[in-house]
N, CA, C and O of each residue as an XYZ file, in Angstrom:
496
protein
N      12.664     35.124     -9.639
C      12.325     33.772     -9.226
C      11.744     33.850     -7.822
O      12.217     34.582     -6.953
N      10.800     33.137     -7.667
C      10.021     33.144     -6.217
C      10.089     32.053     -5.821
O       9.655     31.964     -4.673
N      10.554     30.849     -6.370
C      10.145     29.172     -6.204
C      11.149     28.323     -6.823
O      11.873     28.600     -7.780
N      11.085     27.134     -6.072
C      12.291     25.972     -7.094
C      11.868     24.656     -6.509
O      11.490     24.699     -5.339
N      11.867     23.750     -6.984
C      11.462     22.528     -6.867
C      12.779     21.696     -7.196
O      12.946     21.604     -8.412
N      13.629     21.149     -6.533
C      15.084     20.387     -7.035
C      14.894     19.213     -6.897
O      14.508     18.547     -5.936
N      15.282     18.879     -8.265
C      15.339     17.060     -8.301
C      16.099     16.455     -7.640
O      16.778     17.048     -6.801
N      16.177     15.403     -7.787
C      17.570     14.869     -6.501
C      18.574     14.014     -7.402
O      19.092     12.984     -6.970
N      18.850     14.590     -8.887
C      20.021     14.261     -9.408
C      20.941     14.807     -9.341
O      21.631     15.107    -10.316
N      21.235     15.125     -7.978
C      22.577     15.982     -7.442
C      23.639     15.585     -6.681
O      23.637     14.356     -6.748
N      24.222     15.819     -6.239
C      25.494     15.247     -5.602
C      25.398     16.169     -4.213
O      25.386     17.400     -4.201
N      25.324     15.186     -2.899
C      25.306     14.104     -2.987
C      23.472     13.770     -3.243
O      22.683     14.657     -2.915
N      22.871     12.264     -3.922
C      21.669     11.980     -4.548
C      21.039     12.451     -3.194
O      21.697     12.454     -2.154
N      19.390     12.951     -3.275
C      18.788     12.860     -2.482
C      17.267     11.690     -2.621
O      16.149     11.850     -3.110
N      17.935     10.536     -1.929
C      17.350      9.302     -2.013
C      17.468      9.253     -0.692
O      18.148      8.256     -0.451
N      17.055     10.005      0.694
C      17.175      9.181      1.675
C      16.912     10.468      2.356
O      17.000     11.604      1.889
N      16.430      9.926      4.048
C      15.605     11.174      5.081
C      16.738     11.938      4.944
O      16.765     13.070      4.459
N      18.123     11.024      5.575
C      19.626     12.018      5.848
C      19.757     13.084      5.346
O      20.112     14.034      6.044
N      19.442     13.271      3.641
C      20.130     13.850      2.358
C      18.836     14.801      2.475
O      19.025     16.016      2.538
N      17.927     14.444      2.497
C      16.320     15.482      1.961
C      16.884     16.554      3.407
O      17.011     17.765      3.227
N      17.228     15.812      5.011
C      17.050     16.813      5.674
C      18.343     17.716      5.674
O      18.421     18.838      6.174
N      19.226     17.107      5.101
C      20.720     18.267      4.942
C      20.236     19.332      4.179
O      20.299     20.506      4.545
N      19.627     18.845      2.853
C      18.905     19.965      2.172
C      18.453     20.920      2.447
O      18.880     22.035      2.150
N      17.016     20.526      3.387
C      16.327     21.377      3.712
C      17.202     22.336      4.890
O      17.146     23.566      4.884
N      17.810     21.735      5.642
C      18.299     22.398      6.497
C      19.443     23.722      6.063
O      19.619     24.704      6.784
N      20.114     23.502      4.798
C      20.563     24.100      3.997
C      20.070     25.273      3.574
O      20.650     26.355      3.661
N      19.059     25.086      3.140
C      18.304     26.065      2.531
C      17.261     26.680      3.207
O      16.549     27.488      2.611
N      17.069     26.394      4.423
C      16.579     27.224      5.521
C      17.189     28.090      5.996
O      16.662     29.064      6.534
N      18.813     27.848      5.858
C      19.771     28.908      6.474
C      20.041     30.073      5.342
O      20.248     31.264      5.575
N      19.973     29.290      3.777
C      20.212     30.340      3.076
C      19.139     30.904      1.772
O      19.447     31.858      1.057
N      18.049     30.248      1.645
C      17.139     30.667      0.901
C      16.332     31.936      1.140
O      15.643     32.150      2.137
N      16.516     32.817      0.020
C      14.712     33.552      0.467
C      13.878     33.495     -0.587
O      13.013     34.366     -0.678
N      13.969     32.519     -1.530
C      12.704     32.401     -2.374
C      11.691     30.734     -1.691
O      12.489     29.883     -1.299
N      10.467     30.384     -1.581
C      10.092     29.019     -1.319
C      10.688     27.894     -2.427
O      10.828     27.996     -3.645
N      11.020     26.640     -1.394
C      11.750     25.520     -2.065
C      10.794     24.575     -1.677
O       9.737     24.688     -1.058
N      11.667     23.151     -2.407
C      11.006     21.935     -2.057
C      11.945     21.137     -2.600
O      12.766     21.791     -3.243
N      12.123     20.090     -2.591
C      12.776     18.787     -2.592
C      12.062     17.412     -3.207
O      11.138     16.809     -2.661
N      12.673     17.068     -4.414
C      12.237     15.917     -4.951
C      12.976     14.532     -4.027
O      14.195     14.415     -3.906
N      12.186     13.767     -3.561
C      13.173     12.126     -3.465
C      13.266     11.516     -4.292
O      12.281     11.328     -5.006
N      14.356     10.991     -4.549
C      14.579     10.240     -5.531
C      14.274      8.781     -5.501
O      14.828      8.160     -4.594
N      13.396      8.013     -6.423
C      13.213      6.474     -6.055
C      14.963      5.900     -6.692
O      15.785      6.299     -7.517
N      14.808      4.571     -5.549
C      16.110      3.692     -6.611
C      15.324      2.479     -6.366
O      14.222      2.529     -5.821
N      15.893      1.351     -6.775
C      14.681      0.088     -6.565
C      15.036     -0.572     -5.574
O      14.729     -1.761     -5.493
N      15.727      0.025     -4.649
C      15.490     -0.411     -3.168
C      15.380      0.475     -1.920
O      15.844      0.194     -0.815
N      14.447      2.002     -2.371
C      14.506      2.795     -1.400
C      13.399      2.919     -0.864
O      13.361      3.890     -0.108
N      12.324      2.253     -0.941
C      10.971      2.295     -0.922
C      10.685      3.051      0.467
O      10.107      4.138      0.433
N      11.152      2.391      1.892
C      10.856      2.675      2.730
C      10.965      4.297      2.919
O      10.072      4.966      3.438
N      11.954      4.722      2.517
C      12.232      6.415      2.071
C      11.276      6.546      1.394
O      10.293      6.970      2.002
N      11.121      6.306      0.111
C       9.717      6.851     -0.328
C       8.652      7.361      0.627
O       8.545      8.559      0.890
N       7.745      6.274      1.221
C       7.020      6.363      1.999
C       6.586      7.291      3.013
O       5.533      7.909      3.170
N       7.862      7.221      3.777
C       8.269      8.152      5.305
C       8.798      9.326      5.257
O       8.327     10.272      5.888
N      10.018      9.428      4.377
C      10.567     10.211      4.502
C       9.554     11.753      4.271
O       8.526     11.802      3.595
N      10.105     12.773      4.938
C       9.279     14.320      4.147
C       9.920     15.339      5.588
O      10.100     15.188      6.796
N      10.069     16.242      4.704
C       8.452     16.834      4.044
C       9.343     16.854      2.652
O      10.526     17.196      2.661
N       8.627     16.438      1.425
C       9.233     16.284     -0.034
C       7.693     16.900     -1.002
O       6.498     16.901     -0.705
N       8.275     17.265     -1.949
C       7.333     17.828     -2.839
C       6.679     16.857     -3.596
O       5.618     17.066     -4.183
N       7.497     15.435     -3.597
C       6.976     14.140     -4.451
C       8.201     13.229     -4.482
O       9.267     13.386     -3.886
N       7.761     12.072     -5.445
C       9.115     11.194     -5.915
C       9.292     11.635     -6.928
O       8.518     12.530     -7.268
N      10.215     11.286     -7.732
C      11.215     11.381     -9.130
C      11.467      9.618     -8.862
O      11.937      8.874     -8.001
N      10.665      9.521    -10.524
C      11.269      8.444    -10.744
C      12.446      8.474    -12.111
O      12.056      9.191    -13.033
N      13.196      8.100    -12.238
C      13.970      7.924    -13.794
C      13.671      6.720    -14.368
O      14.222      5.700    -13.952
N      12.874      6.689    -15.267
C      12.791      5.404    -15.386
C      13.914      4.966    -16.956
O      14.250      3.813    -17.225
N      14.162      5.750    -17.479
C      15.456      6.140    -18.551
C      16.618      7.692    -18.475
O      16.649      8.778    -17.896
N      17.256      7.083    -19.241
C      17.995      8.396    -19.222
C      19.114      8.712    -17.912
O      19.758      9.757    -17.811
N      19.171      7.641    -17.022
C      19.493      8.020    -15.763
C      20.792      7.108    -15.390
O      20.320      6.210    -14.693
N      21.720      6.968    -15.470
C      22.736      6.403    -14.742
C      23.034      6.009    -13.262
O      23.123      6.823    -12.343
N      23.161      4.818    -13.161
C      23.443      4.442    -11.377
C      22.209      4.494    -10.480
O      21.023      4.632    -10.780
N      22.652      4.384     -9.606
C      21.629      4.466     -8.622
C      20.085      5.044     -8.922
O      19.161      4.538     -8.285
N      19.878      5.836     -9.646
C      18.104      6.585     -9.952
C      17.983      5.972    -10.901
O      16.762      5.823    -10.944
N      18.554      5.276    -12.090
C      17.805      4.614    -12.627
C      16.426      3.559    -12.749
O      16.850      2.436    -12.478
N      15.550      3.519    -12.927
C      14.474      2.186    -11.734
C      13.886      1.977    -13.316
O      13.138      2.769    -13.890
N      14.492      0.526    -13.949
C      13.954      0.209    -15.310
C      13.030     -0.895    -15.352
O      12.268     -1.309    -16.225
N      13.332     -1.310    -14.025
C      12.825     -2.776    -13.775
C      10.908     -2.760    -13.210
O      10.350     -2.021    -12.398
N      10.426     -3.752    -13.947
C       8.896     -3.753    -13.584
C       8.587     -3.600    -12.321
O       7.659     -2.977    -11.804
N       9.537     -4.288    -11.810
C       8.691     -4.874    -10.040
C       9.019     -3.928     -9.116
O       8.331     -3.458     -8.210
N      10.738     -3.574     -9.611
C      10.756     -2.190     -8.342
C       9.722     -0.648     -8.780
O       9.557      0.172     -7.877
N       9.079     -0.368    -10.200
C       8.737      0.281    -10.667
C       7.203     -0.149    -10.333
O       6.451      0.805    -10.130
N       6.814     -1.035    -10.273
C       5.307     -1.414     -9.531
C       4.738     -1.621     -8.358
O       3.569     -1.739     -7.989
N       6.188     -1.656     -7.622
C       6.393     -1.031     -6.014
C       5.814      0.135     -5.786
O       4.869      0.536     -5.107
N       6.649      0.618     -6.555
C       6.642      2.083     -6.031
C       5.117      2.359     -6.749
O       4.340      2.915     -5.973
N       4.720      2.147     -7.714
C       3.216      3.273     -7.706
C       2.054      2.502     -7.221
O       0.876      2.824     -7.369
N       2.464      1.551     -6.684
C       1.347      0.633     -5.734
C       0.991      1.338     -4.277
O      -0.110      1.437     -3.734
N       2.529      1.881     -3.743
C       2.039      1.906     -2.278
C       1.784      3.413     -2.366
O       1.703      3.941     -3.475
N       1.649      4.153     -1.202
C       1.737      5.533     -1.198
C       1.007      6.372     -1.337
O      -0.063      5.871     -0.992
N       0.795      7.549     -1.673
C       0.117      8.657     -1.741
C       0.547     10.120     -2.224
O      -0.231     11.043     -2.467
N       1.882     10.145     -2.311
C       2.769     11.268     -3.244
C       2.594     11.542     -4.558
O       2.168     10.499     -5.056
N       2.665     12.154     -5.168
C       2.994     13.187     -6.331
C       3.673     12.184     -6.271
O       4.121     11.714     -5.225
N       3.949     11.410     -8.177
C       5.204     11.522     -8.539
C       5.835     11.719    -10.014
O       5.453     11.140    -11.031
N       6.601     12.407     -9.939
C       6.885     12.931    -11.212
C       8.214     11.575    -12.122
O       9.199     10.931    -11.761
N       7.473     11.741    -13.301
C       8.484     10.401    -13.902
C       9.116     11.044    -15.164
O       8.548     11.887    -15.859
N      10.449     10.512    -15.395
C      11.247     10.717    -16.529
C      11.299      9.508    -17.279
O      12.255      8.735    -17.218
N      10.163      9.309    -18.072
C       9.749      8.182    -18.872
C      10.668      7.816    -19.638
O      10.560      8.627    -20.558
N      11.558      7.102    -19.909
C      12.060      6.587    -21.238
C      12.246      5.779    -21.786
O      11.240      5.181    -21.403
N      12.673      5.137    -22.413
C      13.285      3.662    -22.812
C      14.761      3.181    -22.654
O      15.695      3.576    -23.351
N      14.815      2.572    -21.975
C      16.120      2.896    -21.371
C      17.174      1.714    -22.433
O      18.399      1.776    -22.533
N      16.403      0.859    -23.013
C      17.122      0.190    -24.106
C      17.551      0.820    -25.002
O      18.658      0.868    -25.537
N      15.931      1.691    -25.282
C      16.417      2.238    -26.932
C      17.564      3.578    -26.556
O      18.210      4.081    -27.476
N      17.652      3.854    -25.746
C      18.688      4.974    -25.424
C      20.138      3.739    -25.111
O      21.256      4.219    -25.298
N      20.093      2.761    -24.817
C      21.318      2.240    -24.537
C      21.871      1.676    -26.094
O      23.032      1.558    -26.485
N      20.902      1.454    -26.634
C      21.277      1.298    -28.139
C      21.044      2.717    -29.001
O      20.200      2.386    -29.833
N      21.318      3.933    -29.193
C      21.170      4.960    -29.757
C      22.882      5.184    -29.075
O      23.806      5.244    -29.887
N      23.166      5.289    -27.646
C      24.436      5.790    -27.640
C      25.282      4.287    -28.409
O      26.153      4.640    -29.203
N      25.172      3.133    -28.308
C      26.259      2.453    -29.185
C      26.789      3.373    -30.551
O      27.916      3.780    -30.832
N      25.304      3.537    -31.365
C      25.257      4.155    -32.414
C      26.174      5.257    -32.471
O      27.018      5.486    -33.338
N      25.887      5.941    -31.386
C      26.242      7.333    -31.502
C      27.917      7.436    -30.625
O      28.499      8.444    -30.224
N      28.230      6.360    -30.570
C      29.623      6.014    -29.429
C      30.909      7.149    -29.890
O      30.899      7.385    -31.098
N      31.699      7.672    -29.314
C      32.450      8.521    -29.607
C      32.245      9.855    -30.330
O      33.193     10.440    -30.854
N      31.143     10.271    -30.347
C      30.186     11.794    -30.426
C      30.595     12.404    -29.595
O      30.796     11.683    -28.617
N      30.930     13.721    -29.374
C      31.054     14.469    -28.362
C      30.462     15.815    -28.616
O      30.932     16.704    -27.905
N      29.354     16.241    -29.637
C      28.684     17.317    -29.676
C      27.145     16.794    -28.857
O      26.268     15.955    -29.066
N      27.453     17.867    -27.812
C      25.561     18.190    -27.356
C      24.825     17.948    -28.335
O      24.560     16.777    -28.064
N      24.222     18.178    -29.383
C      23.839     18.070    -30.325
C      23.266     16.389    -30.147
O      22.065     16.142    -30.031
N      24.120     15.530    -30.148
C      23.754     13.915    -30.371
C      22.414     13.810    -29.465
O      21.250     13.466    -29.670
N      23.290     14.356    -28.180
C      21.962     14.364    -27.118
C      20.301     14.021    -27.587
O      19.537     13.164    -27.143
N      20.148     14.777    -28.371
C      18.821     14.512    -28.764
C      18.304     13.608    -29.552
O      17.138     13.262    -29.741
N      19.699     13.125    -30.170
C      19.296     11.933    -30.757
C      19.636     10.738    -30.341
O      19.393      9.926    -31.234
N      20.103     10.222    -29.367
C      20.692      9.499    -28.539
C      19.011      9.245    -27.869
O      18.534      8.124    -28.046
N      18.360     10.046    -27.296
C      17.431     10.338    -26.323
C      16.360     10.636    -27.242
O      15.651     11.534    -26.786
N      15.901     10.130    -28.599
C      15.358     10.424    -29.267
C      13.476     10.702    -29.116
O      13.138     10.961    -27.961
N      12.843     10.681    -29.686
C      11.364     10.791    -29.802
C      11.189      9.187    -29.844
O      10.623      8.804    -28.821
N      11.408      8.477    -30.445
C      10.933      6.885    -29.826
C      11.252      6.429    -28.537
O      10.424      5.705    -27.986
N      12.454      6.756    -27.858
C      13.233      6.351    -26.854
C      11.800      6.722    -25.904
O      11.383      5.785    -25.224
N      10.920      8.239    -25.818
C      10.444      8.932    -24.710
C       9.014      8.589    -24.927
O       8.166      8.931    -24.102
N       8.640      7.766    -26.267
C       7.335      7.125    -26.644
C       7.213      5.778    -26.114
O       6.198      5.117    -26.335
């Protein structure tokens, strides 16, 4: 491996300058392959979006995503690709049809469901 690009569905999220620069600062002390850092949008982080860096891009979730990175909503989601100038990488989904696939699938506990939970319509 020579390279890594990390999303910011990690603990703690990296949605904010604070978190991107703990990171980086992190991994300045202990990396020797090149990194980079995704920010994470939420639908009220915009100003981070913007400013914050040095970041490789945004991550948006727009399904699939629990809490805070989730961004399902039009307006915070038309925020964000209105202003700016970043890369941003999106995790397209349907965040209904996945909230209705796990009802379906409620008390499953094989990996396996995963994919159907998160199906091929859900990501269309």
């Amino acid at each position: 491996m020579t390279s890594f690009l990390e999303m910011p569905n990690t603990r703690p999220l990296t949605t904010t300058q604070a978190a991107l620069e703990d990171k980086l600062q992190r991994a300045g002390q202990k990396c020797l392959v090149n990194y980079g850092f995704f920010i994470g949008a939420t639908a009220d982080n915009q100003p981070d979006l913007l400013e914050s860096g040095p970041t490789c891009g945004i991550k948006i979730f727009m399904g699939s995503m629990h809490g805070q990175l989730l961004v399902d909503q039009d307006e915070a989601l038309e925020a964000i690709f209105a202003t700016g100038s970043r890369l941003i990488a999106v995790h397209a989904e349907d965040q209904n049809r996945i909230n209705e696939r796990r009802q379906l699938f409620a008390g499953q506990t094989d990996p396996a469901v995963h994919s159907q939970i998160q199906d091929n319509q859900a990501a269309l």
